[in-house]
N, C-alpha and C positions, 0 to 999 in steps of 0.2 A: 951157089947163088939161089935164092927164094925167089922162085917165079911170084907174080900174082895171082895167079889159081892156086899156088899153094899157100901163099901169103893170107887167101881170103876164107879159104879150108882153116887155116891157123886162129885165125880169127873167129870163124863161127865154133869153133873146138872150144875155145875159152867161154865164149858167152852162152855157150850150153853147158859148159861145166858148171859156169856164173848161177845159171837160172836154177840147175837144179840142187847148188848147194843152200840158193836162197831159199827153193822152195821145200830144204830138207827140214830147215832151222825155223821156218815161219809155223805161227802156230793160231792154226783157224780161231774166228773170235770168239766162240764160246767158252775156249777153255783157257786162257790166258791169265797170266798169275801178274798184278800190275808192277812194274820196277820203277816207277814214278808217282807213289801213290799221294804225294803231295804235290796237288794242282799245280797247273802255268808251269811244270820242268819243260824243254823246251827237248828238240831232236841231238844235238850237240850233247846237252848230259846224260842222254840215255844213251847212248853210242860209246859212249867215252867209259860207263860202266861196263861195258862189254853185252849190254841188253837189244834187242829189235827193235826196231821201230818203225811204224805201218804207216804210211804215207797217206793211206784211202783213209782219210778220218770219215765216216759216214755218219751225218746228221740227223739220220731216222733212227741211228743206234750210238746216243751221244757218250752210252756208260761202259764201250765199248774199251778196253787200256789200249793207248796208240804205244806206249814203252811196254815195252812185257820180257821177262825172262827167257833166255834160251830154255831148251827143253834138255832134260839130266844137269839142273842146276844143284846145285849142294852137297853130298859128303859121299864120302866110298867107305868101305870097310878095311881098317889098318889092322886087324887083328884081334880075339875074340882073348877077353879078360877072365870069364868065366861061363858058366852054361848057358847061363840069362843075362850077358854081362858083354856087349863089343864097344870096341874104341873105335869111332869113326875121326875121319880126317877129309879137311878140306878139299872136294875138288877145284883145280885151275880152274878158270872162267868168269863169269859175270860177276862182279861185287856186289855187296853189300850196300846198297845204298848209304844208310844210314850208321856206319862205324864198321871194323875192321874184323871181321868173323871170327870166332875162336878155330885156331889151327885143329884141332883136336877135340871132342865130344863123347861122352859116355853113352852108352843106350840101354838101358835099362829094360827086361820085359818080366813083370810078376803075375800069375794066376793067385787072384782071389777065388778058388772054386772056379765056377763057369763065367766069372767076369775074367778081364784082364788090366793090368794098370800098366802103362808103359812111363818111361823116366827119361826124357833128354835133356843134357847138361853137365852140373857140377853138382856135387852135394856142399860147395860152399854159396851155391846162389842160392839166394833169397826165397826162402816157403810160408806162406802165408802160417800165422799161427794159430793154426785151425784142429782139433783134434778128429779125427777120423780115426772110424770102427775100421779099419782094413784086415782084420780079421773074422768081420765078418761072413758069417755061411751065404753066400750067392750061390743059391741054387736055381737050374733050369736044367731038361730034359738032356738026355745025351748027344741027342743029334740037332738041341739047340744052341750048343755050350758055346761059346768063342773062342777061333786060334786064330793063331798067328803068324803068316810066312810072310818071310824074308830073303831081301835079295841085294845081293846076289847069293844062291846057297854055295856057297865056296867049301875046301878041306882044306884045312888046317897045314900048314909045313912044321918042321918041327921048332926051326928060330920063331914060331907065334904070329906070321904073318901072313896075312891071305894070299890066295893066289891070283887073285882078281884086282885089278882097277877100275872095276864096274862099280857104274852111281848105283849107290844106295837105296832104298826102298821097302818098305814095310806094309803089307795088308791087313788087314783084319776081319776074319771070313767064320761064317755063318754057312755050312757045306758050301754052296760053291757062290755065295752070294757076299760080296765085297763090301764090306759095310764103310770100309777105311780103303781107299788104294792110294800114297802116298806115290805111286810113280810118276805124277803130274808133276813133281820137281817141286824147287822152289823153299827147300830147309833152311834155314839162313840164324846164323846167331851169335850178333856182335851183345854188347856190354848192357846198351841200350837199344835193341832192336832185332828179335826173336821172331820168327815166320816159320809157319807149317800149312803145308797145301795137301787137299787130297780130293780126290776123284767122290762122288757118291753116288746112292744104290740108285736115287729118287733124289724126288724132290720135294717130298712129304717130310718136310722140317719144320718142327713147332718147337720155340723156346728162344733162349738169350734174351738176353736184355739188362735192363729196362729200358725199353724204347715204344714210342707210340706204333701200333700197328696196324693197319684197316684190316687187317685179318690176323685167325688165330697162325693160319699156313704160310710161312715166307714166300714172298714172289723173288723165282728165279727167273723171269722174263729178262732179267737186264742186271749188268752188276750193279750191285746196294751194299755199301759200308752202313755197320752199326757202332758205333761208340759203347765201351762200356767203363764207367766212372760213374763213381757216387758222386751225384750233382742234384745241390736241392732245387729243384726245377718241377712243375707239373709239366703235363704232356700237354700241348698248342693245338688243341682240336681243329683251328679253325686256317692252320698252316701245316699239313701233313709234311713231317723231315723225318731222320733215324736219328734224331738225338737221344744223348744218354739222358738219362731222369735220376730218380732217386735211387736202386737199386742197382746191385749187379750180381745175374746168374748165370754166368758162364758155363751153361747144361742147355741141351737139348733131347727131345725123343726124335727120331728118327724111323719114318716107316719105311720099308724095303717092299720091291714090285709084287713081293707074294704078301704083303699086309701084316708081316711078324713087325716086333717093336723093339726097336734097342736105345741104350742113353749111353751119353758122351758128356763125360764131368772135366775140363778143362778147370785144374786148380791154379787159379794166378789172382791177385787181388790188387797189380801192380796198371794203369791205363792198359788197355786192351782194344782191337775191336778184328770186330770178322766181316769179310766181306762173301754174299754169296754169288757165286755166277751160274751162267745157264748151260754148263756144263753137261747135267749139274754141279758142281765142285763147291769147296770151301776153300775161304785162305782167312787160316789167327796169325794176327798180330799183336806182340804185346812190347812192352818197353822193358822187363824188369825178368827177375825173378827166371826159373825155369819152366819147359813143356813137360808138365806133370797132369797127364791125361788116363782117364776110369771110361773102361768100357763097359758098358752094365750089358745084360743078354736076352733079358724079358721073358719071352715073346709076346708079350702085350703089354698097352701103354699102363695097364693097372700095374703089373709085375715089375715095369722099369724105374714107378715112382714106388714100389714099398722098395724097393733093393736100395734105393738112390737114399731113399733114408735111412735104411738098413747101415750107409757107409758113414752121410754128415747127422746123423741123429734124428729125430722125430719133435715136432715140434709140439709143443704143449697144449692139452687141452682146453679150448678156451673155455668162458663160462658161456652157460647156454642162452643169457641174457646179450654177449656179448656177438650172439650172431640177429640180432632183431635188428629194428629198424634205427637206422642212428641220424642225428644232425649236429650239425656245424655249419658255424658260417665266421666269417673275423668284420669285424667293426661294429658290434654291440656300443653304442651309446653310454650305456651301465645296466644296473641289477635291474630296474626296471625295464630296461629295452629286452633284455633276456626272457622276461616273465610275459611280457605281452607278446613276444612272436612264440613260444612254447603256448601261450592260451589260445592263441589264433589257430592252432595247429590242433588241439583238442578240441575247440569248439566246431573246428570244420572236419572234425573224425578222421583227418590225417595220422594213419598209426606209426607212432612214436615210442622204442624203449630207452634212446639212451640220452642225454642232453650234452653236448660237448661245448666247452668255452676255451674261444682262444686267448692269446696272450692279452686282450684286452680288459681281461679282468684283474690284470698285476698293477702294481705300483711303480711306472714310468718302467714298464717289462722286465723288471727284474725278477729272477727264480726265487719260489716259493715268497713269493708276497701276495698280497689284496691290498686292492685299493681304497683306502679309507674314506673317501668321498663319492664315490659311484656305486660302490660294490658294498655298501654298507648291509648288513643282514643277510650273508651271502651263505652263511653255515645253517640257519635257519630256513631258508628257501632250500638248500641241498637237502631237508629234511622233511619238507612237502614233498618235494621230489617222490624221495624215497615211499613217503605215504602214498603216492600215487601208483607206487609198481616200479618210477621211473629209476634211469640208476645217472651220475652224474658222472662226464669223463673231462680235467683240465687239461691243459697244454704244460709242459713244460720244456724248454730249450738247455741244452749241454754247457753253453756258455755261461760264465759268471762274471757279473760284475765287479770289478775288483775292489773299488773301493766303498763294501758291504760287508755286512756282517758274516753273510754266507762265507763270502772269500775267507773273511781274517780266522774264521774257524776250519777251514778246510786247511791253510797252512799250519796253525798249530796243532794241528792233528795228524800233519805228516804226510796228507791228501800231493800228490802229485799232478802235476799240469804240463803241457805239450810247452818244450821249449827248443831254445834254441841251439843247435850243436856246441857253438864260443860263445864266449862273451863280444867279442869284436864284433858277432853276429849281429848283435842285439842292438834294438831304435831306441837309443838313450834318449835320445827326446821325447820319447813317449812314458818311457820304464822309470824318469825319474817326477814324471807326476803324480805318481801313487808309491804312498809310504809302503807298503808290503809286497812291490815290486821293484825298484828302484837298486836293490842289490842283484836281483835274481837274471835265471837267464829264460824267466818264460814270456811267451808271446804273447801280445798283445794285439788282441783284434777289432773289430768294430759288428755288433749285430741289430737287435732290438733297442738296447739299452742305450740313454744318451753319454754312460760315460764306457773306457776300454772293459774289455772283457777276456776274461783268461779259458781257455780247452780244459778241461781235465781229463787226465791219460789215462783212460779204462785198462790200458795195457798195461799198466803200472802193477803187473802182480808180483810183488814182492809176499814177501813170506807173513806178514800182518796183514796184510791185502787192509792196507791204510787206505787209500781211493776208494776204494768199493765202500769202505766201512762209514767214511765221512758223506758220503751220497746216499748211500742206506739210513742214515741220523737223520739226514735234510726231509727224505721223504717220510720219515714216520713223523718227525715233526709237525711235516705240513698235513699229515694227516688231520692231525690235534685238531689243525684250523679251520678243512674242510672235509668234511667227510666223503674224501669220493671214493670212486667205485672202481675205476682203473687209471692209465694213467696215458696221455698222448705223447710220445717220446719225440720230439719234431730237430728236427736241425741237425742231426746227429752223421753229418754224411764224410764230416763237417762240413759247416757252411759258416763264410766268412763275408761281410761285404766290403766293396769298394776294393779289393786287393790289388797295390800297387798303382792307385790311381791317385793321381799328383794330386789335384786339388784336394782340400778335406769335406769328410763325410760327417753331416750331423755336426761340423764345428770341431770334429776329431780329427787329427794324424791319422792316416790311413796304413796298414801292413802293407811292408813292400820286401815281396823277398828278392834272391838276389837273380837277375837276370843276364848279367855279364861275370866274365870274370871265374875264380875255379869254384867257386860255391854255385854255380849256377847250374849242374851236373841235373840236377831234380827237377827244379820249374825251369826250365827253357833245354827241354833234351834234345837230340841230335833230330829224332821225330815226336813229330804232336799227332797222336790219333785223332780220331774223327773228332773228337768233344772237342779240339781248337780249329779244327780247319771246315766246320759245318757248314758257313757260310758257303764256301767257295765250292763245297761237293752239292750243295740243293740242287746246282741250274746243270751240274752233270747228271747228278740222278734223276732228276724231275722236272 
């Protein structure tokens, strides 16, 4: 029989057990990796993923994750493939929010010299088509080189399997200084939704993007997601967010407590974003593709940018005209509204080398045209220009018009354009209003111009490299016409407008890809990084 003195003994035994396995599992808020990183998830489905959930939402630290990760979430080691070569395996526990983790993982670690590149995944997932020097000589001092420990350090049995069921983890260390410490958990890698978390030295992080900054230095005061997507957008000076813009550089330098320098090349070109917290820590997120990460070793931020180009290549010298003083602006009137704000600018000894015209100088914005009524004597004016010193840059946009001359000669030249997977795919009510579209299965999109307009697939290298060669015609051509001086490549992110918006744009059908259904794997994934969910992260972040 259970007295009540023992009964109440019984009692406080469990809710001491209670307290301290909660307090085993909870993870103070600066270092927390988010398990609901798309707003409004509510208590119930973070719970039900096997994640935490912090009750004390506190309103003076709103960017705070109230879901977050158990701690040793992610993979163990099932057994070493080759020297540089293990297979990791799923641990039990909290899921994958966004799709079903791969049972199974490769891990990859290569010494470029005194860099190192690490590989998690498949070699059948998706690599950007990028050519990289990875034979590159990375050199740096002996006692600045980069290694690499791993854990758990296990020995081998002879059936090939570890002896361990310890979570997984990987550093990457500079003598004793951790530039990587991956034992923050949190590996994750379903189909469409790929995460890697790690500890940092500092919080001297300069780079990613492109995103508006108020400084060159990340603030890790509070967690901040960044988007990275090619998005033709300028930066909103005048409404500070992390939204993605025009580029994507998934690099960073990193300075460590004693003020050496190292980079970290995350290659993925597939939506991405990283959030930092005040850990300090990181956590990438990406939807596609695999964790194909370059640790460069510096030790200074000059030595991390020759090496970093030492791997993606070195970019070209420009002309030395083309570092002077340039302008542009869009909404020129015509050739005379050009000429009077270029004289306004010389007469009030505003120094001026280059003169840029945007798309206003085309004919109803179509590529490689002039406007025969506004822009009359416009090859003659380029040639004052030049007398002057000054040098001329146009606009030109990736999209073509289809039913133009440009198009009908790019087809019969064998020129390739962004299409669609099937035919079933394809908006016949758009495709059969233009005779040189109407069989085909390319897309059709809406931009400048008042009629559709076709992509052309730069990736189209075939063995005549036909694309290149029919873009390369267009521009010597339009040389003929005006003599410029370089060229402004704009649009190229692609950028489409109105996509999937019911009403029509400009009196066009609008592109609508597919959003329900099994074609919808691409535009509507299982997660949308920051670039769709901006709105709703500003009034968390800010």
């Amino acid at each position: 029989m259970i007295t009540n003195n023992l009964l109440n003994k019984l009692i406080f035994y469990i809710l001491f057990l209670l307290i301290n396995l909660i307090s085993s599992t909870s993870i103070a808020p600066n270092f927390r990796i988010d398990c609901a990183p798309i707003p409004g998830e509510n208590k119930s489905k973070c719970l039900e993923r096997g994640c935490i959930w912090d009750d004390n939402y506190d309103k003076y630290h709103p960017s705070v994750p109230l879901c977050y990760f158990p701690p040793k979430t992610g993979y163990r080691v099932q057994k070493r493939l080759s020297k540089n070569k293990l297979l990791l395996e799923r641990i039990k526990g909290a899921k994958n929010p966004y799709g079903e983790d791969f049972k199974l993982l490769e891990f990859e670690v290569e010494e470029i010299f005194s860099a190192l590149h690490v590989k998690i995944g498949h070699d059948k997932r998706f690599i950007p088509p990028i050519e990289l020097n990875l034979n590159s000589k990375i050199e740096t001092s002996k006692e600045d080189k980069l290694n690499i420990e791993i854990f758990p350090q296990f020995k081998q049995k002879l059936n090939g399997l570890s002896d361990s069921v310890e979570f997984f983890s990987f550093n990457i260390v500079r003598n004793k200084t951790k530039i990587w410490d991956t034992s923050i958990g949190g590996l994750l890698f379903a189909d469409q939704y790929i995460q890697i978390a790690t500890y940092l030295p500092s919080d001297r992080i300069y780079g990613f993007g492109e995103n508006p900054h108020q400084s060159l230095k990340h603030d890790f005061s509070k967690y901040t997601t960044w988007g990275m997507l090619g998005r033709d957008q300028p930066p909103d000076y005048y409404n500070p967010n992390s939204a993605n813009l025009y580029g994507v550089h998934p690099f960073y330098i990193g300075l460590e407590p004693n003020g050496k320098a190292h980079g970290v090349l995350i290659l993925n070109s597939n939506a991405q974003e990283i959030t930092t917290g005040p850990g300090p820590h990181l956590i990438y997120r990406t939807i596609g593709g695999r964790l194909d990460i370059l640790f460069l070793p510096g030790p200074t931020p000059e030595q991390v940018i020759q090496q970093f180009q030492q791997i993606i290549g070195r970019p070209c010298m420009p002309a030395y005209w083309a570092l002077g003083y340039q302008f542009s602006r869009f909404g020129y009137k015509g050739l005379n509204d050009l000429k009077q704000t270029i004289n306004r600018m010389i007469n009030a000894k505003i120094p001026i080398d280059v003169v840029f015209a945007d798309i206003d100088y085309m004919e109803r914005y179509k590529d490689f045209s002039v406007d025969s009524e506004k822009w009359v004597a416009m090859k003659e004016y380029i040639n004052i220009l030049h007398d002057k010193g000054l040098r001329f840059v146009p606009i030109v946009d990736p999209a073509i018009q289809v039913n133009y001359d440009v198009f009908e000669k790019a087809i019969k030249s064998g020129a390739k354009f962004v299409e669609w997977e099937r035919f079933d795919q394809v908006q016949h009510s758009i495709q059969k209003l233009y005779p040189l579209t109407k069989s085909t299965k390319i897309m059709l999109g809406i931009v400048w111009p008042d009629k559709h307009v076709a992509f052309p697939d730069f990736f189209d290298f075939d063995r005549e490299g036909k694309t290149q060669k029919w873009w390369i015609d267009e521009i010597k051509t339009f040389h003929d016409i005006l003599p410029f001086d370089g060229l402004w490549i704009d649009m190229d992110e692609p950028s489409n407008f109105a996509t999937n918006k019911q009403t029509k744009e400009k009196g066009l059908e609008t592109l609508k890809c597919p959003m329900n259904g099994p074609d919808s794997k691409y535009d509507n994934p299982p997660y949308k990084v920051l670039n769709f969910f901006l709105r709703l992260r500003i009034k968390l972040n800010y």
